[in-house]
Every structure is written in structure tokens, then in C-alpha cells.
Phi, psi and omega in degrees: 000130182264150182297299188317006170249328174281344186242024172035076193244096157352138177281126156271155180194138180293210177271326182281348170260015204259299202279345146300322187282344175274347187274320180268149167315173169289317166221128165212163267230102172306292171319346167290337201282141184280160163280343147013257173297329167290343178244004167265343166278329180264020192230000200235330184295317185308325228255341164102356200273308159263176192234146174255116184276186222285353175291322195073066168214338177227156142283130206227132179276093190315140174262165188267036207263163193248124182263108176308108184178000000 
């Protein structure tokens, strides 16, 4: 668990990472992607917003749901 899920700390994100999550989908094809667009993807994966799902073939967009357990 990363601290920003216990103390509920907001994410920052520039324009250029802002205007990716509005162009892309929810799970979509890491080859499809520019190289650009591969390091603003890899910098919103760091950032907790996506996930490399378990093949490493898609980004899966993380949901804001608090997981129970």
C-alpha cells in the first residue's frame, strides 16, 4: 500500500498528462501509443493513475474504489 492511499492525497498532473487520460480510454493497447504518448504513460503508471496489466499489453485505467480487506 503507497501512503497517498492512507492519507488521501490528491494526484497532480500537468496538461500534457491531463489531456492524455482525456484522449484515452479506459484499457487500451500499450503498442498502440507514440513514443510521446509511451513516456506520459509511463510517468501516470508511476503516478498510480494506470495500471500495466498482467500480460504487458494493456494500460488498465485504476478505479477510485478503496478495496476492502
Amino acid at each position: 500500500m503507497r501512503i497517498h492511499d492512507i492519507l488521501d492525497i490528491p494526484v497532480v498532473l500537468n496538461n500534457e498528462e491531463h489531456k492524455f487520460l482525456e484522449d484515452h480510454p479506459q484499457k487500451f493497447s500499450i503498442t498502440s501509443l507514440i513514443e510521446r504518448d509511451l513516456i506520459v504513460a509511463q510517468n501516470l503508471v508511476r503516478k498510480g493513475i494506470y495500471e500495466i496489466s498482467k500480460d504487458s499489453k494493456y494500460l488498465v485505467k485504476k478505479t477510485n474504489e478503496k478495496n476492502s480487506q
